[in-house]
C-alpha positions in Angstrom: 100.1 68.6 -63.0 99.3 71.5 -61.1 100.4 75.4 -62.8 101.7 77.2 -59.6 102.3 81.3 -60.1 104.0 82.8 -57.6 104.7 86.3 -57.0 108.1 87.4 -54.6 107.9 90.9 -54.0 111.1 92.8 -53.1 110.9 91.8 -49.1 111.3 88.4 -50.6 114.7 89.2 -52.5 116.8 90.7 -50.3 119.1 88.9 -48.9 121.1 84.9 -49.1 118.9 83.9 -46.7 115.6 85.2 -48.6 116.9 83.8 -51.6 117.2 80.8 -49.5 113.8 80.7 -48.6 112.8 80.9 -52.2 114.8 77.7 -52.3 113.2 76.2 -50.0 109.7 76.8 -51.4 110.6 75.5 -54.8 111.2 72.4 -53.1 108.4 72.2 -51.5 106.3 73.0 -54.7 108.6 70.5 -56.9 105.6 68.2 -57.9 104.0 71.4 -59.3 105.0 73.6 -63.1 106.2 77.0 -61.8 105.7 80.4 -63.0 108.0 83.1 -60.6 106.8 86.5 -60.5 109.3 89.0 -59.1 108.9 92.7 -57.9 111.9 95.5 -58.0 114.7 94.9 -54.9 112.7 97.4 -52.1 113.0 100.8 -52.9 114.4 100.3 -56.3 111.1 101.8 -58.1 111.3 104.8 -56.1 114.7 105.5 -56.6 114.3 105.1 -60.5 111.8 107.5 -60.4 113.6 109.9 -58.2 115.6 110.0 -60.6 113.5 110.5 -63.9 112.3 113.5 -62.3 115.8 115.4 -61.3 117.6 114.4 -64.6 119.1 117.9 -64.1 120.8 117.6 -61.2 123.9 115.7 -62.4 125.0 114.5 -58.5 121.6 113.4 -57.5 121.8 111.1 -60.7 125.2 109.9 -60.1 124.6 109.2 -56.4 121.2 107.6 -57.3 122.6 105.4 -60.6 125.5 104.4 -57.5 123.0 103.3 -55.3 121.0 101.2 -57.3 124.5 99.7 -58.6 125.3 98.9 -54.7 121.6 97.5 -54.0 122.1 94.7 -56.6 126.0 94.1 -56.2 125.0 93.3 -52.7 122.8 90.8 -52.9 124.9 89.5 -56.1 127.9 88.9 -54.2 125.8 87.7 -51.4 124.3 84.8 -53.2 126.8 83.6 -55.5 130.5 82.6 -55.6 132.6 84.9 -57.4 134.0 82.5 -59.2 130.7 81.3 -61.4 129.6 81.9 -64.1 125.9 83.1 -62.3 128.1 86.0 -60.4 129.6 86.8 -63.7 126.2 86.9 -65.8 124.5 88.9 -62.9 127.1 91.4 -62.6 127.2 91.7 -67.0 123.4 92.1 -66.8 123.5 94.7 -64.3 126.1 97.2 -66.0 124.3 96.4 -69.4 120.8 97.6 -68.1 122.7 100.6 -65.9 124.1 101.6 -69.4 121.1 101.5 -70.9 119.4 103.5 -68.0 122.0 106.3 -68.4 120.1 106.6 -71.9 117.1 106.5 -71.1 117.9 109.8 -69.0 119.7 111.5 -71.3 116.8 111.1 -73.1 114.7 112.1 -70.8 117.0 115.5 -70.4 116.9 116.1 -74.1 112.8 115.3 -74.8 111.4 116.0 -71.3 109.8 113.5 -69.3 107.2 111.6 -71.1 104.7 109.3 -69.8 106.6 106.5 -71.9 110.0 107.5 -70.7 108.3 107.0 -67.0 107.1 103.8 -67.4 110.5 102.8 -69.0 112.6 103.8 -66.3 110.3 102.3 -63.9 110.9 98.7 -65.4 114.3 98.6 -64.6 114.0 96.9 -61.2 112.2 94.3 -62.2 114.5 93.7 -65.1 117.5 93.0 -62.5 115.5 91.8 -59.4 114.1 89.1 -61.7 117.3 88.0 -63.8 119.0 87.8 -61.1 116.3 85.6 -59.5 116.1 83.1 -62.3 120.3 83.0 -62.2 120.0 82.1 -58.7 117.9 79.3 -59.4 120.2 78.1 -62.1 122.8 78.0 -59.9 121.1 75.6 -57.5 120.7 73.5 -60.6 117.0 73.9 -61.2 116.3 74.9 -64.7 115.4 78.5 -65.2 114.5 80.7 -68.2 114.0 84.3 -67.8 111.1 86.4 -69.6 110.8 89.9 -69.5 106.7 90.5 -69.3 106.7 93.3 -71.7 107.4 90.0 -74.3 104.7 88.2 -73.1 101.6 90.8 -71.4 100.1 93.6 -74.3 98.2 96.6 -73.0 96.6 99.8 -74.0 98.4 103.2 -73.8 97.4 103.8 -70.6 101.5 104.5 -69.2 101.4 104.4 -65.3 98.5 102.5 -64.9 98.0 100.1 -68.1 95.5 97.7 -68.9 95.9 94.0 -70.6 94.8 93.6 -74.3 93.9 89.6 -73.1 93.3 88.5 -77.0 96.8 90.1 -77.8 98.0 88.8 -74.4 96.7 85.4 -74.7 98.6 85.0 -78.4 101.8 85.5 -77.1 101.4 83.6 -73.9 100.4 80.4 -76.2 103.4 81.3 -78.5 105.8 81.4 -76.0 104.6 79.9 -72.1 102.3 77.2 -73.3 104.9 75.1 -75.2 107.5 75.2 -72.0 104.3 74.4 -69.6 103.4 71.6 -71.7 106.8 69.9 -72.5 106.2 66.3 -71.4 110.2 65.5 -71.1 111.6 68.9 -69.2 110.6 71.1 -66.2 111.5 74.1 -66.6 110.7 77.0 -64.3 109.9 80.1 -65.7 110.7 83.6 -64.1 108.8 86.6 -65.6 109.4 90.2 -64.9 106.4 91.7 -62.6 104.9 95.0 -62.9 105.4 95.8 -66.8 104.0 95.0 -70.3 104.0 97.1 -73.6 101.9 98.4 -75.5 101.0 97.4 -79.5 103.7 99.4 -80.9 106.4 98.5 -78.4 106.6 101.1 -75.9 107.3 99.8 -72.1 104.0 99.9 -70.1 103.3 99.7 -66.2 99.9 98.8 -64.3 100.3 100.7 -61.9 99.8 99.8 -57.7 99.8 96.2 -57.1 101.4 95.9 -60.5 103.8 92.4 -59.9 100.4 90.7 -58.2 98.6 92.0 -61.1 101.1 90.3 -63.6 100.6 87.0 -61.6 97.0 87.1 -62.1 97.1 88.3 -66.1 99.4 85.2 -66.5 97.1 82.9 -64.8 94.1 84.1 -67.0 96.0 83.8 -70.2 97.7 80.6 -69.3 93.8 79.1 -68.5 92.4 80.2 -71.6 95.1 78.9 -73.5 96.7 75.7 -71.9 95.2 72.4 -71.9 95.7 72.1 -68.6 93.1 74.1 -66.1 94.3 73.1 -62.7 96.6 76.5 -62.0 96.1 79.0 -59.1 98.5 81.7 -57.7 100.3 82.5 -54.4 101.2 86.0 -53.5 104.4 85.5 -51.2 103.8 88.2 -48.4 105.4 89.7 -45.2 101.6 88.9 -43.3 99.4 85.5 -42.8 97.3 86.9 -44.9 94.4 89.1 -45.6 92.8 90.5 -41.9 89.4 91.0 -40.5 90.8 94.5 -39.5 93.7 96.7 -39.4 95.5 95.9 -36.4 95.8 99.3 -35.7 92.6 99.7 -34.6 92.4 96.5 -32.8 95.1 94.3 -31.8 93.3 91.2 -31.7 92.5 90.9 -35.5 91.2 87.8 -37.3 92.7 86.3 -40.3 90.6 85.8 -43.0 90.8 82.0 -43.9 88.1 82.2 -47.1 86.6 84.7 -48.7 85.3 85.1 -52.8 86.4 87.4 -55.6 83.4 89.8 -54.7 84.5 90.6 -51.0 88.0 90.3 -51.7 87.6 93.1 -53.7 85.4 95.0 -51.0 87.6 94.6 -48.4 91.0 95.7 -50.7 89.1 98.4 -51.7 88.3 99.5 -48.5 92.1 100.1 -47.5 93.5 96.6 -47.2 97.1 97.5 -48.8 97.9 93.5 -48.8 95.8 93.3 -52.4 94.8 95.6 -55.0 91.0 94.7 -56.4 92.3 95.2 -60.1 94.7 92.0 -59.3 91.1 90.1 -58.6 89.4 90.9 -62.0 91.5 89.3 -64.1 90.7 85.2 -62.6 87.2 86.1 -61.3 85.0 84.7 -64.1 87.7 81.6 -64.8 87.8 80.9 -60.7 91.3 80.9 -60.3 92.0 80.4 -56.7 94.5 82.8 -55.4 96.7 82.4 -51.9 98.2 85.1 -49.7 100.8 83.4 -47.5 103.2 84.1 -45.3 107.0 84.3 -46.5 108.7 82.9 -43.7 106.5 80.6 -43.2 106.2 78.2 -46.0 104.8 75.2 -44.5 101.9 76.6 -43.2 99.0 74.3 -43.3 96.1 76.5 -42.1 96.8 80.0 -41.2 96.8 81.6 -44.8 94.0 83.5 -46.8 92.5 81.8 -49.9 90.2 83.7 -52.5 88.1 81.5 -54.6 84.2 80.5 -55.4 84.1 79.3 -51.8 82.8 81.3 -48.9 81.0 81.7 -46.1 78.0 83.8 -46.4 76.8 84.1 -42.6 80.0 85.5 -42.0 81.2 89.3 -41.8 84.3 88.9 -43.5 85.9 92.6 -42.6 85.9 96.0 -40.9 88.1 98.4 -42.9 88.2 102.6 -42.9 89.0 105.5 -44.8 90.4 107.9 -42.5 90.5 111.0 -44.3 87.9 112.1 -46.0 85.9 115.0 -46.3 82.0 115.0 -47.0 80.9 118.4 -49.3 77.7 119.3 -49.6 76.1 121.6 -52.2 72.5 123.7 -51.1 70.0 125.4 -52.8 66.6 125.9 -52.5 66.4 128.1 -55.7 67.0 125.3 -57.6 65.2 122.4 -57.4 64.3 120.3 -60.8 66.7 121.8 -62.3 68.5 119.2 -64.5 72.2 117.9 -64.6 72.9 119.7 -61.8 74.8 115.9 -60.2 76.5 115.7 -63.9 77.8 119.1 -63.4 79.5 118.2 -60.2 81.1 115.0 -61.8 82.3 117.0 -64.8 84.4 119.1 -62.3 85.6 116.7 -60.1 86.5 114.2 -63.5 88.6 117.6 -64.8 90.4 118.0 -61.8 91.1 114.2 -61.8 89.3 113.6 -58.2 87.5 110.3 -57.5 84.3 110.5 -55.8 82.2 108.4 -53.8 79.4 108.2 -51.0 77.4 110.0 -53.0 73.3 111.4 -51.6 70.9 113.6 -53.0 68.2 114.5 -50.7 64.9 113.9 -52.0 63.6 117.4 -52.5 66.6 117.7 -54.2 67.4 120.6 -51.9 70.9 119.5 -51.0 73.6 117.3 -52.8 76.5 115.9 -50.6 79.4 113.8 -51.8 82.6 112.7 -50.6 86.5 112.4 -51.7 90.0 112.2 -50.4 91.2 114.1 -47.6 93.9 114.8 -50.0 91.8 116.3 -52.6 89.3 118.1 -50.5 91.4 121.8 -51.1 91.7 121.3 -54.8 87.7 119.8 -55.1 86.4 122.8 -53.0 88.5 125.3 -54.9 87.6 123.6 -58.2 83.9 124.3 -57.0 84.0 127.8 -56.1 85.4 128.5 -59.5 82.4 127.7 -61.1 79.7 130.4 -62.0 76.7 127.7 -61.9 77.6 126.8 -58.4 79.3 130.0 -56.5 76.2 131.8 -57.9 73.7 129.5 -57.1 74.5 127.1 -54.2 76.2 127.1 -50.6 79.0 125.0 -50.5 79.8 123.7 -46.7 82.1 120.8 -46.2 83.5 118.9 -42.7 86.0 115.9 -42.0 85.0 113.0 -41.9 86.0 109.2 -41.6 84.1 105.8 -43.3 83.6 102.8 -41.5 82.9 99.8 -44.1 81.6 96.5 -43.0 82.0 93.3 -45.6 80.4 90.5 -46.0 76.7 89.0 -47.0 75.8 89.2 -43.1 75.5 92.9 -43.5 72.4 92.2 -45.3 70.2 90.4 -42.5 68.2 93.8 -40.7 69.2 92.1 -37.4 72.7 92.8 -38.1 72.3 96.4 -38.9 70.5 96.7 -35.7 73.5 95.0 -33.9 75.9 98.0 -35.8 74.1 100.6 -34.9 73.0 99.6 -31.2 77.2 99.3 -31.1 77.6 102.7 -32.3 74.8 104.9 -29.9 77.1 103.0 -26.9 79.7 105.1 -27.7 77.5 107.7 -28.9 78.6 107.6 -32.7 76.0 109.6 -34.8 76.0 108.1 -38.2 75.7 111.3 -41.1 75.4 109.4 -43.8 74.6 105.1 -44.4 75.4 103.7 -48.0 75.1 99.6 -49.2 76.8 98.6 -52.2 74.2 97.5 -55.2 75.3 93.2 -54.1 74.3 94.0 -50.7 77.9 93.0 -49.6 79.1 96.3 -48.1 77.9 98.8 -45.5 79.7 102.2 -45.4 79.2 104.3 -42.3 79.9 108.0 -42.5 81.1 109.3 -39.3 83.0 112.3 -37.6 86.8 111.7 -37.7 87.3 112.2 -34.4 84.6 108.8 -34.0 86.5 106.6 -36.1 88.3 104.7 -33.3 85.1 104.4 -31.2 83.1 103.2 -33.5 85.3 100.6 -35.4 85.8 99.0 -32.0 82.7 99.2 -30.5 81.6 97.2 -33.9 84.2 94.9 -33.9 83.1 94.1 -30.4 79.9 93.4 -30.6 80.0 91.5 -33.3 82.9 89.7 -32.9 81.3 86.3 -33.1 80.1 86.9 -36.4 83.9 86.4 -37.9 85.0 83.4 -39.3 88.5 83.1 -36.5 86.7 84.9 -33.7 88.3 84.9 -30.6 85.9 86.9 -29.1 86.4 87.6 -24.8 82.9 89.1 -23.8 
């Protein structure tokens, strides 16, 4: 029997009628073992941490602790009878875990914020969301158990942005999933907390952005390597079809992406699609778990959803994606040329000041050495340099705005193809500064100047529009 995990984020838990769809897709998965993966109500997690960060300001902590009470009373009394004993466990669980949130910030007020105490009161909303989930279920007489992840998923010490410890992980998961998955006489459907784990001593641990799809995709890892049963894959319940070709903000007529692999599925989320995170990706790569993104409100669907597996489409571009804001920094001296170390100087300062880096060229004389980051970090990364005797002394710093254009997909290989891109490009007179390919040929990244983003993205997607999978191309 198929192992179906399936992630809900909070869009997905907001109302009877949500709930009702969750229903409904039970149903239709009824033939399958299920593993429900919930996310925070919307706007829970930031409201938590709102308030981990003002523990001082006693009325911003009462109003917030109110408003998270509301939130989940709300949907409580909106999905069950008050007169249950589902309303009655929901509404016991939510002033248990409020209680315990008080606590934690009193805590917080008398130690200072920690990074454990941060990841602690983050988990709260998937704590609720999640219970109350698995009640709902119960209450529609499917059989539900709820499991709080931070049982189940062990990580490093890495609060805010944790990794799995997969033979740690993988223990517990046989311990305590395998034997319900594998009961030949009940089916039980499991509901797991998304977002959190802990780490070997105990402490509460997030991963970070994309955390509940992350979770998903840990479970599905641990549950192959551990089950007897390999047939499992993962749906990621969303508010879209699916992954797109392009941001439909810089063209209206995008393309759904029907199949793409692991490798360019982590391109193109890299690359600014906010539907995925890559990390979510390298946890079923190697064990080819196939992954779905669907469409919430449309259950049924039969064709228009996006599936990552082994399968793919190589004479395909698969995406056009952008970074917007960027800035491109470029360090000059002719006085010193052969000098050694000088690119691992200029990652030791960026690493101190905590700046990713990327696009990075070296001219071959060695003459000039330009890099680019974040838009956001480009006042702290130019300051960070100017502070620094080797370079104020010795180099020119100049930097300008600019914007990245990537391409994705195995067609970006073939020569003709880059002749098609850049013919698109001089017909809107879009100089290219700088031209990078990623080391499995899969990606091209275009550095341009911001104010030839739009042009050139569309000028591309034009002209190549009958190299997509879905094209629906009108020249």
């Amino acid at each position: 029997m198929t192992i179906v995990i399936m992630k809900f984020g909070g869009s997905c838990l907001q109302n009877n009628e949500a709930f009702g769809k969750i229903l409904d897709i039970t149903n239709i998965y009824k033939d399958s073992k299920k593993i429900y993966v919930a996310s925070a109500l919307q706007g829970i997690t930031d409201i938590l941490l709102k308030t981990a960060h003002n523990v001082v300001d006693k009325k911003e902590i009462d109003k917030n602790i109110a408003l998270i009470e509301k939130k989940h009373l709300d949907v409580i009394e909106e999905i069950f009878n008050q007169d249950t004993e589902y309303y009655t466990n929901s509404k016991d669980w939510l002033d248990k875990k409020l209680s315990e949130l008080e606590d934690c910030i009193v805590d917080i007020e008398e130690f200072g914020l920690e990074p454990y105490y941060i990841d602690y009161i983050s988990s709260f909303g998937e704590i609720l969301s999640t219970y109350i989930l698995s009640q709902y279920l119960e209450s529609k007489k499917i059989n539900s158990i709820f499991i709080s992840a931070n049982s189940l998923i062990i990580t490093n010490d890495n609060f805010n942005n944790a990794y799995p410890l997969y033979e740690l992980t993988n223990a517990r998961i046989k311990n305590h999933l395998v034997p319900l998955l594998e009961n030949p006489k009940e089916n039980t459907l499991i509901c797991v907390t998304g977002f959190i784990g802990r780490n070997k001593i105990g402490y509460t641990t997030t991963l970070g952005r994309g955390g509940s799809d992350y979770t998903a995709t840990i479970l599905a890892r641990s549950i192959y390597d551990e089950c007897a049963d390999k047939d499992i894959k993962i749906i990621l319940w969303k508010d879209v079809d699916g992954l797109l070709s392009i941001n439909p903000k810089y063209v209206s007529e995008s393309f759904l992406i029907r199949n793409l692999d692991y490798i360019e599925a982590k391109q193109i989320a890299n690359f600014g699609a906010k539907v995925l995170h890559p990390k979510c990706l390298e946890a079923i790569e190697e064990r080819k778990i196939p992954l779905e993104i669907r469409n919430f409100n449309k259950p049924l669907e039969k064709e228009k959803f996006t599936i990552i597996s082994n399968k793919t489409n190589k004479d395909q571009i698969k995406g056009i994606s952008a970074i917007e804001d960027a800035i491109v920094i470029t360090i000059i001296s002719g006085s010193m040329v052969d000098i050694p170390g000088v690119l691992g100087k200029i990652f030791d300062v960026m690493g101190k000041n905590k700046i990713s880096v990327s696009f990075v060229a070296q001219s071959s004389s060695e003459i000039s050495t330009s890099f680019v980051v974040n838009g956001e970090d480009s006042e702290k990364a130019i300051k960070a340099l100017k502070s620094e005797e080797f370079f104020s002394e010795f180099y020119h710093i100049n930097w300008e705005p600019v914007s990245i254009i990537n391409i994705t997909g195995l067609k970006v290989l073939d020569n003709k193809t880059k002749s098609d891109i850049f013919n698109a490009l001089a017909k809107k007179n879009v100089n290219v500064k700088g031209i990078s390919q990623s080391n499995d040929e899969l990606n091209l990244s275009l550095l341009v100047k911001k104010e030839k983003l739009m042009d050139g993205i569309n000028i591309v997607h034009d002209d190549l529009c009958e190299e997509f999978e879905n094209n629906n191309c009108t020249n």
